[in-house]
C-alpha positions in Angstrom: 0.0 0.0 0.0 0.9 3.4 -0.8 2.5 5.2 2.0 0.7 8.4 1.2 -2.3 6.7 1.4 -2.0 5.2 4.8 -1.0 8.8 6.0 -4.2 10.1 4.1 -6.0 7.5 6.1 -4.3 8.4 9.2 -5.2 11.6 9.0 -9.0 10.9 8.3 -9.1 8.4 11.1 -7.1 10.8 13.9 -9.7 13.6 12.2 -12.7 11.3 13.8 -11.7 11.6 17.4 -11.7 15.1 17.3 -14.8 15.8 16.0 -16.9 14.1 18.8 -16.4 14.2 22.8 -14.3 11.8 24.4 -15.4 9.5 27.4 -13.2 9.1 30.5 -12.1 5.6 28.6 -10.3 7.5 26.0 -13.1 6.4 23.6 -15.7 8.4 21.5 -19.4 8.9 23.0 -22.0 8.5 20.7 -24.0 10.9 19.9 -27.6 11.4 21.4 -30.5 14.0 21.7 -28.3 16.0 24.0 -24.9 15.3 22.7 -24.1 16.2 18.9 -21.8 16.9 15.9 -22.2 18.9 13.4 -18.6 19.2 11.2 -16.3 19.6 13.5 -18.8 21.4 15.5 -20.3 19.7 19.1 -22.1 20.8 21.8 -23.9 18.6 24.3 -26.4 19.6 27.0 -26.0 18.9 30.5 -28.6 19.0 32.9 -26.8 19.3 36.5 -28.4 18.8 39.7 -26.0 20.7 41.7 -24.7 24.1 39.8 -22.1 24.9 42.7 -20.3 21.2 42.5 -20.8 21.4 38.7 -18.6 24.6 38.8 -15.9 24.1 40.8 -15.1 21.0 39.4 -15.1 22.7 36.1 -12.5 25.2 37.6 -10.6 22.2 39.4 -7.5 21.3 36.9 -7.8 18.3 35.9 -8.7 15.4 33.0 -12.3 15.3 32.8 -15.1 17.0 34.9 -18.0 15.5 36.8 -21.1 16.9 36.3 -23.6 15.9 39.3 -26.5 14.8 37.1 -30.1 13.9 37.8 -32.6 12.2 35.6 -35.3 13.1 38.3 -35.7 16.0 40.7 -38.4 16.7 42.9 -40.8 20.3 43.3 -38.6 23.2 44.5 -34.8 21.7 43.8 -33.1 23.8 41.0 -31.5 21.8 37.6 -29.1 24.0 35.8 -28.7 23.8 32.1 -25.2 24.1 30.5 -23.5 23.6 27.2 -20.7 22.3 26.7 -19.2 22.4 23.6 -15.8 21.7 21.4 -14.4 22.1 18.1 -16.3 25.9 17.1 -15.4 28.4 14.3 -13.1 30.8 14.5 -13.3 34.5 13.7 -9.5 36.2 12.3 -9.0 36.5 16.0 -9.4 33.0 17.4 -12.8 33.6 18.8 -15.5 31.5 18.8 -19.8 33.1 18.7 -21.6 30.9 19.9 -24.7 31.5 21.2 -28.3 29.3 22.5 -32.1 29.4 22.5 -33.9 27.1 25.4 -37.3 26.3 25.7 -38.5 24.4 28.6 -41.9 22.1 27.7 -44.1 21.3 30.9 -45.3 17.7 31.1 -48.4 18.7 28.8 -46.6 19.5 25.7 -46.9 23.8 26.7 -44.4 25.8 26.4 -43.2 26.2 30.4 -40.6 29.0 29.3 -38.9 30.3 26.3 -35.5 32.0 27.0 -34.2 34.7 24.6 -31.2 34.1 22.5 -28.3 34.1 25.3 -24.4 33.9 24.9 -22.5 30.1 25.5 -19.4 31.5 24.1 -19.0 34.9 22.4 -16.2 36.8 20.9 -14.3 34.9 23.5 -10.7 33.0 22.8 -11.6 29.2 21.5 -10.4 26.6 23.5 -7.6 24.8 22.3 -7.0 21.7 20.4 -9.2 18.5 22.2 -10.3 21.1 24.8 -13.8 21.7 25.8 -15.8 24.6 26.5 -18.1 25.5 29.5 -21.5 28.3 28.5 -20.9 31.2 30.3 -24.9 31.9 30.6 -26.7 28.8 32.0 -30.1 28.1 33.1 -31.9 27.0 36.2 -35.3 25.7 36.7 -37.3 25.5 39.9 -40.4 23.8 39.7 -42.6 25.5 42.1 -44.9 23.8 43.9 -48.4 24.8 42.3 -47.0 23.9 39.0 -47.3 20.5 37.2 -45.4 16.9 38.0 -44.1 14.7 35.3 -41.1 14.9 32.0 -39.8 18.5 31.4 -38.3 18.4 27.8 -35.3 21.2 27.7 -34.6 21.8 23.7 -31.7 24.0 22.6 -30.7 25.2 19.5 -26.8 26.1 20.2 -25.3 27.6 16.9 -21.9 28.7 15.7 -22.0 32.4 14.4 -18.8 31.5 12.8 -19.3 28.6 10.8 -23.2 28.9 10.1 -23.2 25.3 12.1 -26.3 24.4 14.1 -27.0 21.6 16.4 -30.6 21.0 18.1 -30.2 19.5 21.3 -33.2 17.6 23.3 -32.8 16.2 27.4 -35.9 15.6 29.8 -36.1 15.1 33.3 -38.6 13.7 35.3 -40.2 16.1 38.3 -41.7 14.7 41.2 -43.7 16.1 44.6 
């Protein structure tokens, strides 16, 4: 076989790893409702049951960070919603524009809250190479207790300013009394 070739395919197979997120294995997660890649472009949507843990271990050096995530939550607890993304366009000065749109569906298919176009990463420096990137706005739900019990569906449309790239992100969680 062609040396050049095998590079070429090298190249291509190397490129594959770093256009998806990496798992604390070292291998590639798959993509999901709340996780995907666009072109070199990914973003996934973490719902967090504990904003203050889910911060400091972001600012903790280290080789991965631990979200504290919940798949249920009961009345009156708060869920933060963050992006985190990798991989976004550049403007001539290294910066990536990256912005979201949430709405929040209540258990009977209404819209529970629609939230203005709001910054994840804007005219800010892109991280580097496999890095990932943190949103700088999040969001955080409390279900009060007068309002409905049952699967809130977060969708988020998280594009890239830079590259014209769009992904459409979709996580639930289940709220109990």
């Amino acid at each position: 076989m062609n040396t050049k070739i095998i590079g070429a395919i090298l190249f291509l197979l190397s490129g594959a790893s770093w256009a998806s997120f990496i798992g604390p294995d070292q291998k590639e997660l798959p993509e999901t409702s709340y996780r995907k890649c666009s072109s070199g472009f990914c973003a996934e949507l973490v719902l967090s049951s504990n904003s203050e843990v889910a911060l400091r271990n972001w600012n903790t050096p280290s080789e991965g960070v631990y979200f504290p995530t919940s798949e249920e939550m009961k009345k009156g607890e708060v869920i933060s919603a963050f992006i985190v993304f990798k991989l976004c366009g550049k403007t001539e000065q290294g910066n990536c524009r990256l912005t979201q749109k949430l709405t929040i569906y209540q258990p009977n298919s209404k819209v529970y809250s629609r939230i203005p176009e709001s910054e994840v990463w804007y005219d800010k420096q892109s991280p580097e190479g496999q890095s990932i990137g943190l949103s700088a706005d999040f969001i955080k739900l409390i279900v009060e207790p007068h309002e409905l019990i049952g699967t809130y569906k977060f969708e988020v449309l998280v594009k890239d300013y830079v590259s014209g790239k769009t992904v459409n992100l979709v996580k639930s969680i289940n709220v109990s009394e």
